[in-house]
N, C-alpha and C positions, 0 to 999 in steps of 0.2 A: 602774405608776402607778395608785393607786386612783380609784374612780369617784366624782367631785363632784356634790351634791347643791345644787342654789340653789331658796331661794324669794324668788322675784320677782317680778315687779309692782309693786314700792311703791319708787320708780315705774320705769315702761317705762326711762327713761332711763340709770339707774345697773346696770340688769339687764344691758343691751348694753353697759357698760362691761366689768360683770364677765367677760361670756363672750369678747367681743374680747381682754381681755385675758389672759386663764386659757390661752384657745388660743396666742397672739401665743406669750407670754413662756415657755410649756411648749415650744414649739414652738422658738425659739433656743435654751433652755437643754439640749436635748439635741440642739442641733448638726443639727436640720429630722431629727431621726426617731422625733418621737415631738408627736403631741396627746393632750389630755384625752378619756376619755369623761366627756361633763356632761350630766345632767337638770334640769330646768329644770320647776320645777310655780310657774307664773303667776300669782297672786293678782289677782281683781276688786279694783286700789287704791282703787275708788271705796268698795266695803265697806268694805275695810279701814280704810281713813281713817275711816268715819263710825263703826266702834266704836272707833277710838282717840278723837276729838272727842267722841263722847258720855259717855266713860270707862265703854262696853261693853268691859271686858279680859276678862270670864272666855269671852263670844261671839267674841270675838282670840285668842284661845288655842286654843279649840276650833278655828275656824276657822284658826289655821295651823298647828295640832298635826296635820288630817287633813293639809295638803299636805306635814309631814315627812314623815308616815309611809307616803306614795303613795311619797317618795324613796328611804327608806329599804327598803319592799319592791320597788322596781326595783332593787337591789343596791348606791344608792347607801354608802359608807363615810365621804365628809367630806362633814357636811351641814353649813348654815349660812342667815342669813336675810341677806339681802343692805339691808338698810335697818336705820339706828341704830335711830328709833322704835319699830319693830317687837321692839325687844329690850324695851322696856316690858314686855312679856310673857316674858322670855328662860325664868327660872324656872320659869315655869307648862308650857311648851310642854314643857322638858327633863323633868318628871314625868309629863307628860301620853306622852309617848314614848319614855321611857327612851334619847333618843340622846342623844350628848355633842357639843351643839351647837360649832363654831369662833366664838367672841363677837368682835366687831368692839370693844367698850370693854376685854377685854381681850386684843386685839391693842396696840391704842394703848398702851394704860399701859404694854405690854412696852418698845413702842419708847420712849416720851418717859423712862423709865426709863435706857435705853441711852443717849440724848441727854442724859442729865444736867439736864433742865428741873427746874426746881423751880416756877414758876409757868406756867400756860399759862390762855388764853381757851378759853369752848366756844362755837360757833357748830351753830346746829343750827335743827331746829322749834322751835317754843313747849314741846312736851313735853319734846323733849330738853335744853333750856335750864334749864325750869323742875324735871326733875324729876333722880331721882340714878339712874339707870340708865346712864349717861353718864361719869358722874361718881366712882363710888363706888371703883372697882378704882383711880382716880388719886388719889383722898383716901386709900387704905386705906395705899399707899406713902410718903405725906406730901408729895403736890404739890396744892398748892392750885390748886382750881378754880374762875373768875370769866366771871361771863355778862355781858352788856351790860344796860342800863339797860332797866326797860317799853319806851318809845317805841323803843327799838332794836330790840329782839326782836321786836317785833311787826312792825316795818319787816324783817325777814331771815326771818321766817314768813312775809310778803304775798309776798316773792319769791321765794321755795323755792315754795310751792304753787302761784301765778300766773305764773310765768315757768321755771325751774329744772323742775320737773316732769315739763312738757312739753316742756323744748328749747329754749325762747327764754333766749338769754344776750346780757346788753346792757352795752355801757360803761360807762350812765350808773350801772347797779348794784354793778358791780368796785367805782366811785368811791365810793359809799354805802355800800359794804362797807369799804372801805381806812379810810374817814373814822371808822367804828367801829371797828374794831383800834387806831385811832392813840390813840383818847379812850381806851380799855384799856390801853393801854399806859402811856398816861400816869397814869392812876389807880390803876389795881394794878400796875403793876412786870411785865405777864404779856412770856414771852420768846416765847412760840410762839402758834399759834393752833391748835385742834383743829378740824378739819373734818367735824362730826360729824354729817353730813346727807351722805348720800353721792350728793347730787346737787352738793352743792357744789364738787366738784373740778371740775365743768364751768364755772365761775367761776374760783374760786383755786386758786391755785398757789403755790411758788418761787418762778418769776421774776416774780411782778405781784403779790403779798402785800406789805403793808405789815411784815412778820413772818414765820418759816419758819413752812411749815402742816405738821402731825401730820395727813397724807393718809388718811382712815379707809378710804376704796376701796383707795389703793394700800399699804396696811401690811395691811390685812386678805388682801389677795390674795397678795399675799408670803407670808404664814401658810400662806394654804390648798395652795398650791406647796408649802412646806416637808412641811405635815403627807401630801400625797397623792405627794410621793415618797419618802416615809419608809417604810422597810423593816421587816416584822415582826419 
């Protein structure tokens, strides 16, 4: 099993996904005799955040191109950035370090591919909404991608940063989430939903989505399994 590299921090919450889960599912899938070796370089999300809001990318680049490559000299093999946003940068980081990062948009496209979608919603931050780093690997195939309206987005950015973040998960949000899927649904025909905020699974799901959700935590971690018990 090769050695997993995660950069995380962005945020605390979806980091402890990934590692709970990396262990969990390595750990049944060889029948309890075998866990990950995983390193784990933490990012200050409060920086981080404030040069992706500033649209500081080449200061986000530097800044998470050193914590690949702390990864990368601890012997990690499958590295990856554990937050969609943070691939805003995906390009810059992979020249800046010459490693062949695991991309979390195109894990997605693999799967929604595999599911036969042709339309799907993106739910995400503001960046990820607004911009094509998200997007581009599901346009390149020919599935059309559709965001929610201003007032929506900005209502699913207020509660990824102020709630989702940090941990707090509320009813009355699921509701104000479903109610958006349902308006998309109805105005673009979308069949799925992308979950492309990888604090969001701590919300939606399968069973409480108004729509199946394309799970970016759990299709990317699938990946990273495959690609670190792959054989040379």
């Amino acid at each position: 099993m090769k050695k997993i590299g995660l950069v995380g921090g962005t945020g605390p919450e979806s980091t402890l996904m990934y590692y709970k889960e990396l262990n969990s599912r390595i750990d049944y899938l060889t029948g309890g005799k075998e866990m990950p070796d995983i390193a784990i370089e933490s990012v200050n999300f409060r920086k981080a955040w404030d040069y992706v809001s500033g649209g500081k990318y080449g200061e986000l680049s530097s800044y998470l191109s050193e914590k690949v490559n702390m990864l990368k000299q601890s012997g990690c093999e499958i590295i990856t950035l554990t937050a969609g946003t943070m691939h805003i940068v995906f390009d810059e980081i992979e020249k800046n370090t010459n490693v062949s990062l695991v991309s979390i948009p195109k894990a997605v496209c693999d799967e929604a591919v595999r599911r036969g979608y042709r339309k799907v919603g993106l739910l995400g931050t503001m960046f990820t909404m607004e911009q094509d780093y998200m997007k581009k690997d599901l346009m390149s195939v020919g599935i059309d991608v559709f965001v929610p309206c201003k007032e929506d987005r900005e209502l699913i950015a207020k509660r990824i940063l102020e709630e989702l973040e940090i941990g707090i998960v509320k009813k009355s949000t699921l509701q104000e989430f479903n109610a958006i899927i349902d308006r998309m649904r109805t105005q673009y025909g979308i069949e799925s939903v992308v979950l492309g905020c990888t604090e969001l699974p701590l919300l939606l799901n399968d069973t409480n989505a108004a729509l199946p959700c394309l799970d970016s935590v759990d299709i990317h971690i699938r990946e990273l399994i495959r690609l670190a018990a792959m054989k040379e």
